[in-house]
C-alpha positions as CSV (number, residue, x, y, z in Angstrom):
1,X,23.6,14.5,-5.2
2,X,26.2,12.1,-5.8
3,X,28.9,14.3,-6.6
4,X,28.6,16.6,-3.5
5,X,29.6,13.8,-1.4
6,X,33.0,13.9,-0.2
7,X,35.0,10.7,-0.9
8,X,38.1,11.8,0.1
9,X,36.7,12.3,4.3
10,X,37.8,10.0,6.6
11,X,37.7,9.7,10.6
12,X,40.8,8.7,12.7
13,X,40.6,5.8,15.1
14,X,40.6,8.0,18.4
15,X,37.8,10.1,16.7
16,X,35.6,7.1,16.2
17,X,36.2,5.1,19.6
18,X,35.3,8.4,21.1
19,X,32.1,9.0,19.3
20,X,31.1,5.3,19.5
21,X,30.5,4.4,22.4
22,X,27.7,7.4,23.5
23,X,26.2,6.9,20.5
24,X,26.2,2.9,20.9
25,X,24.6,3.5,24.1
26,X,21.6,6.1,23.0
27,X,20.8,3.3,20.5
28,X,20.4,0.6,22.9
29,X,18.1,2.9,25.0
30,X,15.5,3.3,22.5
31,X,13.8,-0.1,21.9
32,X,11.1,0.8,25.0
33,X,10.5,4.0,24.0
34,X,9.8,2.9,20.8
35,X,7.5,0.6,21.7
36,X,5.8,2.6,24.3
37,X,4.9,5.0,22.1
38,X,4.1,2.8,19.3
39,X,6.9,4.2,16.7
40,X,7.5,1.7,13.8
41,X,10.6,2.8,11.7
42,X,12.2,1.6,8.6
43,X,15.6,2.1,8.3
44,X,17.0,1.3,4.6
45,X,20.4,0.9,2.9
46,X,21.0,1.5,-1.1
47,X,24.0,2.4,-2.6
48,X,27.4,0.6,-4.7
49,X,27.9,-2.9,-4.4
50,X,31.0,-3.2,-2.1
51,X,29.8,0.0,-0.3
52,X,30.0,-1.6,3.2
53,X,26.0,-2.2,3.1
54,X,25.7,-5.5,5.1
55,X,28.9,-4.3,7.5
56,X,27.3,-1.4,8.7
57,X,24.1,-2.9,9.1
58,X,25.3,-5.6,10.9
59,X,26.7,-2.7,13.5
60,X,24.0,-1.2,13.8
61,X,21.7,-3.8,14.8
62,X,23.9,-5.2,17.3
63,X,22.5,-1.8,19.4
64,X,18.8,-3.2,19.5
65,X,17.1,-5.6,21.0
66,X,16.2,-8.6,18.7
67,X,12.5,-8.8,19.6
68,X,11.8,-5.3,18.1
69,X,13.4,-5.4,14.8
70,X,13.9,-7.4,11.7
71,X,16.4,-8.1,8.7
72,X,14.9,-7.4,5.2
73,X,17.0,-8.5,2.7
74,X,15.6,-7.3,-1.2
75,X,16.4,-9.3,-3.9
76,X,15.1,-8.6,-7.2
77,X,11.8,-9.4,-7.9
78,X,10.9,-12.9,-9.4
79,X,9.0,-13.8,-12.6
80,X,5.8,-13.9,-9.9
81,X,6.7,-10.9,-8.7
82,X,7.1,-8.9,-11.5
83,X,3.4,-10.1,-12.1
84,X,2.1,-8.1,-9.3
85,X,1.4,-4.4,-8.5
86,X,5.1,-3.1,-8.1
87,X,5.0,-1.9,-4.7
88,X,2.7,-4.9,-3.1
89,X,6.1,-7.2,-1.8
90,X,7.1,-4.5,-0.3
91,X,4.2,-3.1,1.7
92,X,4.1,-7.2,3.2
93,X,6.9,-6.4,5.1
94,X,6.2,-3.4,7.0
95,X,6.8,-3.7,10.9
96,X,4.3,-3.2,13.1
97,X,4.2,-0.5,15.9
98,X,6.8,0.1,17.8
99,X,9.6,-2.0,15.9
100,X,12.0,-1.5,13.2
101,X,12.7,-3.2,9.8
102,X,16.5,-3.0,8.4
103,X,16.4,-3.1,4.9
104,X,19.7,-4.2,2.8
105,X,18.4,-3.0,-0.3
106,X,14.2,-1.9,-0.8
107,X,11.9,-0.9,-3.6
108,X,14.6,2.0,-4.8
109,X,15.8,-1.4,-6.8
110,X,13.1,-1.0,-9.2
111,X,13.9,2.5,-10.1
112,X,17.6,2.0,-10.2
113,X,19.6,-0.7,-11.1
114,X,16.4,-2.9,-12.8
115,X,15.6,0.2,-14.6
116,X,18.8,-0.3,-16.8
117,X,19.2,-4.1,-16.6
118,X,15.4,-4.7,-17.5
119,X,15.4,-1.8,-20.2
120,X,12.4,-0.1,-17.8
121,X,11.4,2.9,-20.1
122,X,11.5,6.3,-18.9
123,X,7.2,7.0,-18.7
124,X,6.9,3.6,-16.6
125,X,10.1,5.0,-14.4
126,X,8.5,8.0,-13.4
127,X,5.1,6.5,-12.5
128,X,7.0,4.0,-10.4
129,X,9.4,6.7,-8.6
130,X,5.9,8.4,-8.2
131,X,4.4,5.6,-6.5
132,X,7.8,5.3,-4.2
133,X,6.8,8.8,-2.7
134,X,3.3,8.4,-2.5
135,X,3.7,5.5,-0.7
136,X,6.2,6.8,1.6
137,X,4.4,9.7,2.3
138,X,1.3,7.3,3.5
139,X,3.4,5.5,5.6
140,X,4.7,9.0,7.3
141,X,1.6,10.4,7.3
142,X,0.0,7.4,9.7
143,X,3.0,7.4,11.8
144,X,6.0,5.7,10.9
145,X,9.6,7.0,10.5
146,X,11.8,6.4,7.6
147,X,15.4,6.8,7.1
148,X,17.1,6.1,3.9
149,X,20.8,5.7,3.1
150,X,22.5,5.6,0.2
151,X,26.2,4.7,0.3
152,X,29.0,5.9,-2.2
153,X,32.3,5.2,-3.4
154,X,34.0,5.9,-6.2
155,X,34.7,3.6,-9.1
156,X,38.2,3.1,-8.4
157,X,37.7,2.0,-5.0
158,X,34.7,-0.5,-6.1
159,X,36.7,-1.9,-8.9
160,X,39.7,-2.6,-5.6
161,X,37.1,-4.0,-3.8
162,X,35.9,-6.6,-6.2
163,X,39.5,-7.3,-6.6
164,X,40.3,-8.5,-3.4
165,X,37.1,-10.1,-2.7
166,X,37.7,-12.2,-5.8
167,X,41.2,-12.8,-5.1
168,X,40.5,-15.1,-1.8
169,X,38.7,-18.2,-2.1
170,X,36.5,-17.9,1.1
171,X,35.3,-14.9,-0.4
172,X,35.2,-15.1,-4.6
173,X,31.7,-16.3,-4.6
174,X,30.6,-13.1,-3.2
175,X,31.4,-11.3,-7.0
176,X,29.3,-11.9,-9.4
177,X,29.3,-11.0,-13.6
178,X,27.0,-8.2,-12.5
179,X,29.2,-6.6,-10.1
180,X,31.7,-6.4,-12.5
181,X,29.6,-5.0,-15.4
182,X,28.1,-2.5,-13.0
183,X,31.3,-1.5,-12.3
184,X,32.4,-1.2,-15.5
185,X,29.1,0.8,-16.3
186,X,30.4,2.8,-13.1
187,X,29.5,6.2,-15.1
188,X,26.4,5.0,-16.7
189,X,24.7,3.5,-13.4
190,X,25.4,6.8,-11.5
191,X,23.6,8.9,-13.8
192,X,20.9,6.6,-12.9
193,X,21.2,6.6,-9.2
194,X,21.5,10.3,-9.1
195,X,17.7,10.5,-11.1
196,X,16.5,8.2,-8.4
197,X,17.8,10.6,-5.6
198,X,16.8,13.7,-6.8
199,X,12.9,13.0,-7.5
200,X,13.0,10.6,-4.4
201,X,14.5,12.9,-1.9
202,X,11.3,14.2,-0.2
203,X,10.7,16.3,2.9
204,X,9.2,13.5,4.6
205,X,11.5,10.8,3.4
206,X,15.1,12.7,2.4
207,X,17.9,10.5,1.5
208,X,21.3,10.6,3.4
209,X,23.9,10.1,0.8
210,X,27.2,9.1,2.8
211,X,30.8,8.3,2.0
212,X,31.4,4.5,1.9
213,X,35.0,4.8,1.4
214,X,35.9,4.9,5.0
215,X,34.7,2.4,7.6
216,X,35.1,4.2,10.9
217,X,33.1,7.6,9.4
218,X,30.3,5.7,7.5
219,X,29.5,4.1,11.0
220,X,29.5,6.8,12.9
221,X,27.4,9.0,10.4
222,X,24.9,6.0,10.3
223,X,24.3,5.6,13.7
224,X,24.3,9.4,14.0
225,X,21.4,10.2,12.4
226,X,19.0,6.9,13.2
227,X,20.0,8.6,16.8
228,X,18.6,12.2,16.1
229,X,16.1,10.9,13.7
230,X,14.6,8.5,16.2
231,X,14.9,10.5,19.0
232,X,13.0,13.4,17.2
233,X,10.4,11.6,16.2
234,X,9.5,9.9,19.4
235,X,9.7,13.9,21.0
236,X,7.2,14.8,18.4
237,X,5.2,12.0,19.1
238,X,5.2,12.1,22.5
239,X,4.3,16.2,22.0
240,X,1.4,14.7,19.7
241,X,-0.2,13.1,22.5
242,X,0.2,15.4,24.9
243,X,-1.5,18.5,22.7
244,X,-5.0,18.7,22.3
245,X,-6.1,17.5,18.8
246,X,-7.2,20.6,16.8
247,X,-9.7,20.8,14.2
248,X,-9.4,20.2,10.6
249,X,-11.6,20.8,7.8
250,X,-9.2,20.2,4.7
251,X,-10.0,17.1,2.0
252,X,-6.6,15.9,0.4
253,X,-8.4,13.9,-2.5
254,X,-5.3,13.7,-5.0
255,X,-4.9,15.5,-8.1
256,X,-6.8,12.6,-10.2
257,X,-9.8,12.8,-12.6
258,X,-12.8,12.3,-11.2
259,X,-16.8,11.5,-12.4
260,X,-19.8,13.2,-11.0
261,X,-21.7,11.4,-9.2
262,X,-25.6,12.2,-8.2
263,X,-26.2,12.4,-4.5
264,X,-27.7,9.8,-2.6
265,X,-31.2,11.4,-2.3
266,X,-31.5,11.7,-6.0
267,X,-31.0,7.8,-7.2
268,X,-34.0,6.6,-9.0
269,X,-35.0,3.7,-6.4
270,X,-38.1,2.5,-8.2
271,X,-36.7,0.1,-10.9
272,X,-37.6,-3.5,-10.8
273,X,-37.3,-6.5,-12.9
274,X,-39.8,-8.8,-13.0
275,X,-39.3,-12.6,-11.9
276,X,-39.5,-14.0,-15.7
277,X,-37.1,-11.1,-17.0
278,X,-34.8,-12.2,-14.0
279,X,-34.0,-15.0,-15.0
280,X,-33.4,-14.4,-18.2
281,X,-31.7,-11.6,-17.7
282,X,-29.3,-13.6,-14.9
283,X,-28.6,-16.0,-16.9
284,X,-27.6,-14.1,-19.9
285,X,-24.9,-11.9,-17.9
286,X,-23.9,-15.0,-16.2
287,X,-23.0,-17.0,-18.9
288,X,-21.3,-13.7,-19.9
289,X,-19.2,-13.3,-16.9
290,X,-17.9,-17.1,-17.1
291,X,-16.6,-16.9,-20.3
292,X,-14.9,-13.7,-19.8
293,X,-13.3,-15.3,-16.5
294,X,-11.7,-17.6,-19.1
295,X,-10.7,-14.8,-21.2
296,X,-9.0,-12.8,-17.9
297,X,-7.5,-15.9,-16.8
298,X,-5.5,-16.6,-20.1
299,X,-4.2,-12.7,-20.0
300,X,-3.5,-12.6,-16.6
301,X,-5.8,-9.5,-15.8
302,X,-7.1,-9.3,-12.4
303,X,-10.6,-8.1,-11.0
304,X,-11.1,-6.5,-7.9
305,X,-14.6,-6.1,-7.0
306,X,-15.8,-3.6,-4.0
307,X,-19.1,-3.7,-2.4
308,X,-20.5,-1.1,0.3
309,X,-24.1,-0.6,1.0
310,X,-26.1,-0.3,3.8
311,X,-26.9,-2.4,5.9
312,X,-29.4,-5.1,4.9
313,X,-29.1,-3.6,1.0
314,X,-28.4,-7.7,-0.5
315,X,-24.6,-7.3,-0.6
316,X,-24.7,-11.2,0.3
317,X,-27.1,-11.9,-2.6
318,X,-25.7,-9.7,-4.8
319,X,-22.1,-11.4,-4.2
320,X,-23.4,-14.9,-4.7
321,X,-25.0,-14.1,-8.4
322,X,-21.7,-13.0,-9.1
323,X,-19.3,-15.8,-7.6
324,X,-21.9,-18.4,-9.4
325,X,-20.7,-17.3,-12.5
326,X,-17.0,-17.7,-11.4
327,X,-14.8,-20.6,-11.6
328,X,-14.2,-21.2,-8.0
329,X,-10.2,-21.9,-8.5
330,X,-10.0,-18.7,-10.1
331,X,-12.3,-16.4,-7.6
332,X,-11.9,-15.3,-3.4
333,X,-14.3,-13.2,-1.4
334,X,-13.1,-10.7,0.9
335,X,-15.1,-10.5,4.0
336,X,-14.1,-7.4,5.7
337,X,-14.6,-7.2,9.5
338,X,-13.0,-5.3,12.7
339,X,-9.3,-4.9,12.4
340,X,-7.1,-8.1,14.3
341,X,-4.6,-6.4,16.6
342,X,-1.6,-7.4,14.0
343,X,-3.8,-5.1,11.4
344,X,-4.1,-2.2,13.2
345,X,-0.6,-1.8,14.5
346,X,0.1,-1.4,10.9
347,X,-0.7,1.1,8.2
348,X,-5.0,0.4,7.6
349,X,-4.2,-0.5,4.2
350,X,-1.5,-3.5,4.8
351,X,-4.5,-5.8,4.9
352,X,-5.9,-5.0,1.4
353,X,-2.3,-4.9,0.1
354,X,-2.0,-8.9,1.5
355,X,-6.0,-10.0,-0.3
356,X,-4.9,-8.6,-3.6
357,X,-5.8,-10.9,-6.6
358,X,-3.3,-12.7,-8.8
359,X,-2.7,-12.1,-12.3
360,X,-6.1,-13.6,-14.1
361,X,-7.6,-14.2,-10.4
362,X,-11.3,-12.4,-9.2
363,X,-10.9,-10.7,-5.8
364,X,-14.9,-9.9,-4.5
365,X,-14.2,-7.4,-1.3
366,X,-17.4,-7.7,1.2
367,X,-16.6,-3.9,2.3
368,X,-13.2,-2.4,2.2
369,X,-10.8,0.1,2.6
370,X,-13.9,2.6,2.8
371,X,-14.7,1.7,5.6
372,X,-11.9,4.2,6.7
373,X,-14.2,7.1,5.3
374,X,-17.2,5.8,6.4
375,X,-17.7,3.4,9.7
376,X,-14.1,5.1,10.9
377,X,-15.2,8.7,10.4
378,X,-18.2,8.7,12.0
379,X,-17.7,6.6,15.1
380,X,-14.1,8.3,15.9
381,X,-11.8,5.4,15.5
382,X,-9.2,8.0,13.6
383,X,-8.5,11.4,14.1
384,X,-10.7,14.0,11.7
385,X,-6.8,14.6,9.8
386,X,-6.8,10.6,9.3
387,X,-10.1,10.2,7.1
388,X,-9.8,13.6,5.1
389,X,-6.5,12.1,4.2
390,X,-7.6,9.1,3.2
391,X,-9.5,9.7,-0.2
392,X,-5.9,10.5,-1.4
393,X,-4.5,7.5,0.1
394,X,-6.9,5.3,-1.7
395,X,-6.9,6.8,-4.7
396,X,-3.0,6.8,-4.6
397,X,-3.9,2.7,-3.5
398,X,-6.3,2.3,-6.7
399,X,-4.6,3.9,-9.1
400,X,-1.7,1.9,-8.8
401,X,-4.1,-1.3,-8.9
402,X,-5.3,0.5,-11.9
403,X,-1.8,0.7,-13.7
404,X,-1.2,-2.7,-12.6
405,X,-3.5,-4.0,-14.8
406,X,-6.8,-4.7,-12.8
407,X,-10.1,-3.7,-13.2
408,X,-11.7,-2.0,-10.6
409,X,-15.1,-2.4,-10.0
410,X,-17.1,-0.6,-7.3
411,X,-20.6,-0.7,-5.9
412,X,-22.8,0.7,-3.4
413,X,-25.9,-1.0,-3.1
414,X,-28.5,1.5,-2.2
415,X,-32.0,1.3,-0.4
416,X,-34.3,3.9,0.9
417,X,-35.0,4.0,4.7
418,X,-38.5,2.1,4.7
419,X,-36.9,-0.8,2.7
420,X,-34.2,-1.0,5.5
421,X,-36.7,-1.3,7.8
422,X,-39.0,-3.9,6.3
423,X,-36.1,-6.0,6.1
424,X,-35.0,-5.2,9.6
425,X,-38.4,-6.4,10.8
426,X,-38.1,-9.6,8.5
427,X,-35.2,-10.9,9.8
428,X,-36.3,-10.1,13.1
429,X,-39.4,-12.3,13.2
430,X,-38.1,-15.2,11.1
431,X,-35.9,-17.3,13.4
432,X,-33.6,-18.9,10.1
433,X,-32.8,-15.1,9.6
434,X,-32.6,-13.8,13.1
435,X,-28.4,-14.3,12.9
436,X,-28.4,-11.7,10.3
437,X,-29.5,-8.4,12.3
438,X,-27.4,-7.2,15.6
439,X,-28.3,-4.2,18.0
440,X,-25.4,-2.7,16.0
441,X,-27.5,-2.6,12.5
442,X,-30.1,-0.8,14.6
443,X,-27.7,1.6,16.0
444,X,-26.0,2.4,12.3
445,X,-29.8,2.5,11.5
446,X,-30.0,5.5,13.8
447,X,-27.1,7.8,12.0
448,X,-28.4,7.3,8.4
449,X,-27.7,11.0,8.2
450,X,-24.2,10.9,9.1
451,X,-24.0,7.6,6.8
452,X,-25.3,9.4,3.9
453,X,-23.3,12.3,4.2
454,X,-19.9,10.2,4.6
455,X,-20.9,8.2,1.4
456,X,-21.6,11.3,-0.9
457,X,-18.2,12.8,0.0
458,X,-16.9,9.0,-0.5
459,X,-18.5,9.6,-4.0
460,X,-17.5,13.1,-4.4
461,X,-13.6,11.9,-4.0
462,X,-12.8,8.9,-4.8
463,X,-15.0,8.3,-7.8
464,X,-12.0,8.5,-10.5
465,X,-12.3,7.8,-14.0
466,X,-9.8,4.9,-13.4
467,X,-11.7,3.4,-10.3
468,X,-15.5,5.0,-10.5
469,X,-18.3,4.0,-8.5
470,X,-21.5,2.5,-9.7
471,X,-25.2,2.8,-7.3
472,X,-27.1,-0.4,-7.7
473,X,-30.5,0.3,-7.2
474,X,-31.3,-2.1,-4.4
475,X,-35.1,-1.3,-3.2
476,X,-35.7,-4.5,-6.2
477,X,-33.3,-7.2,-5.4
478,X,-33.4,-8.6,-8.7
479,X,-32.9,-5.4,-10.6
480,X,-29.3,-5.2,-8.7
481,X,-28.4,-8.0,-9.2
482,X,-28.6,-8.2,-13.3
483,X,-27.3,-4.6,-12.8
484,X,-24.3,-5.6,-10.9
485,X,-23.4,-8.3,-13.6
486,X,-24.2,-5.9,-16.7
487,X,-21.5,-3.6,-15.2
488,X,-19.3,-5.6,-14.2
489,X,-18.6,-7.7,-17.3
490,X,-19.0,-4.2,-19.2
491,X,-15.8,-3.1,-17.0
492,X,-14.4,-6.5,-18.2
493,X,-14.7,-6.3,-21.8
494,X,-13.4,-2.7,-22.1
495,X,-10.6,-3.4,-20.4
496,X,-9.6,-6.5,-22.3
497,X,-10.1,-4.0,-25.6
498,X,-7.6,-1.4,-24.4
499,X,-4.9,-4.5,-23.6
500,X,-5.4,-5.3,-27.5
């Protein structure tokens, strides 16, 4: 993509004041429209060092209003950082609806210049350029608008560049040893770049590859296309609204492996464990889990733990048995409620991306992200396109969590109807446990149909080999508990083995 550039372009000074100033003046006018229709866009700038990066952002912001956009500025990952999942400090900084993130430099850095500098072999940069478009395509696929540049000049020109800035003492400290090995390397880091824009340049995120070498064009071309961009994508969302939502019937579950999994109506729900085999058994697989907390600790592997069920199924208890176990430096639980306003003017996912584990760290998530497939679906807080979407999204999510390192442990704690209701009716007429059941458990109570269908196709697609889910039989409290433990420090130990 590089080469088709043309480097030798340039635009006269009569040319630029007269394209300028119309174009200066559609930017400024799109802040409220923005925000009216709840657009969040990320604008981001790769390319050269000396390319005229910070120059031409610092142009183009002076067209907005302050209060609706913000200055990213990616440096390379620290020590911490490279400890984490590699997209997770990036999806911290997405805006929110209806404002705008500048990026000077993103996660292209990853794929590009680290790839050489930090010997990144070629099987671990694919999967990482992979993740770049899956998570780009998430983010365009619930709504938000990206637009990436990547600016270009010639070797020659760079190596002028670093010579003047190095030649003036207000500016020297701006050249570093790597800017002058990278231009050295001039040939060697373009093959690179050009592998990055070639798999990366997607028809829902293409690249714009522009000509650095001459201030007044590489303005104008900038500010050019964030106008049509921006302006086409608030048309289309305003024509979004306005059209009547049609039906859709397709599930985009991800080309991953997945496990079988019974349906609902066919789990075995008359196991139980007896109270002397309880707490032998409990004690055995928690003495289990603490040691292997040790173990996961000292390797930096982290755990995340998910647990759905219905309502009243013992999630609580089940959770407790296992924190017990846990070190509680080392351990968090999740309790997932309602999205906060900040959450849902965001991507539904940015909130599981922030409660992440850290390396050697036990993340317990009291209902998650499937709550998008389940409580979402079936009372219509997304559109029917937004939860058949979804079990790719997640996969996409877990898989990466997967590759990261962590074990993934799912469970849905499952009870028949008439054990629902006993325990309904329990908590109803003992006052210490009358907090526990809402006129909302009694209305989910009502559309255990819908429920059950939404949690076999929850089975059906997002049960991968990587991430699969486990049913605790939950009729016999006890007998899920030791089962949840058994399971989970099974998931433990075999992934430990395959880190040997």
């Amino acid at each position: 993509m590089l080469e088709k550039v043309d480097l030798k372009k340039t635009l006269s000074k009569d040319a630029y004041k007269k394209a300028l100033k119309p174009l200066q003046e559609s930017l400024a006018s799109m802040d409220m429209p923005m925000k009216e229709v709840g657009l969040p866009v990320i604008i981001l700038f790769e390319g050269w060092g000396t390319a005229g990066k910070g120059r031409v952002i610092s142009k183009l912001i002076h067209n907005f209003d302050p209060r609706w956009y913000s200055v990213v500025n990616t440096q390379p990952p620290t020590a911490l950082e490279l400890r984490e999942p590699t997209m997770w400090r990036h999806w911290l900084t997405l805006p929110e609806a209806g404002q705008m993130s500048v990026m000077d430099r993103s996660w292209y850095q990853e794929v590009s210049i680290l790839r050489l500098e930090k010997e990144i072999d070629d099987i671990t940069n694919l999967r990482r350029m992979n993740e770049i478009n899956n998570f780009e395509r998430g983010l365009v696929d619930n709504g938000y608008l990206i637009i990436k540049f990547f600016l270009h000049i010639s070797q020659k020109e760079q190596k002028a560049r670093l010579e003047k800035l190095d030649g003036d003492k207000n500016t020297e400290w701006r050249v570093t040893p790597d800017d002058w090995r990278r231009c050295r390397q001039y040939d060697r880091y373009s093959r690179i770049f050009d592998e990055m824009l070639e798999f990366t340049n997607t028809s829902w995120a293409p690249w714009h590859v522009i000509s650095g070498m001459d201030d007044n064009l590489r303005t104008i071309e900038v500010f050019r296309i964030v106008d049509e961009m921006v302006r086409n994508a608030l048309q289309l969302r305003r024509e979004q609204h306005a059209a009547p939502k049609a039906a859709s019937n397709v599930i985009l579950p991800g080309d991953y492996p997945f496990v079988k999994m019974p349906l609902l109506k066919d789990v075995d729900l008359s196991k139980k464990l007896d109270p002397e085999k309880y707490k032998k058994q409990l004690k055995k697989e928690q003495e289990r889990l603490s040691r292997l907390h040790n173990t996961i600790y000292r390797k930096k592997v982290p755990v995340i733990v998910v647990y759905e069920g219905w309502d009243a199924a013992g999630k609580g208890g089940n959770i407790r048995r296992v924190a017990d176990a846990l070190d509680p430096r080392g351990y968090e639980v999740v309790p997932i409620a309602s999205p906060s306003r900040e959450e849902k003017n965001r991507h539904y996912l940015w909130r599981f991306w922030r409660k992440l584990p850290k390396s050697g760290h036990v993340a317990i998530f009291d209902r998650s992200w499937y709550g998008r497939v389940m409580v979402e679906r079936i009372e219509g807080f997304c559109e029917p396109e937004d939860w058949q979407r979804a079990y790719r999204e997640i996969n996409d999510f877990e898989r990466q969590l997967y590759d990261w390192g962590a074990v993934i442990v799912k469970f849905w704690i499952h009870i028949d109807p008439d054990e629902q209701l006993r325990r309904f009716e329990d908590r109803q007429n003992t006052p210490s446990k009358q907090w526990k059941i809402t006129d909302e458990d009694w209305r989910n109570r009502k559309r255990w149909p819908d429920y059950e269908v939404s949690v076999n196709d929850m089975f059906r697609y997002t049960s991968t080999t990587f991430a699969p889910w486990h049913i605790l039989c939950g009729n016999d409290k006890r007998y899920a508990r030791v089962q949840a433990l058994k399971i989970l420090n099974d998931a433990i130990e075999e992934r430990l083995k395959s880190k040997k």
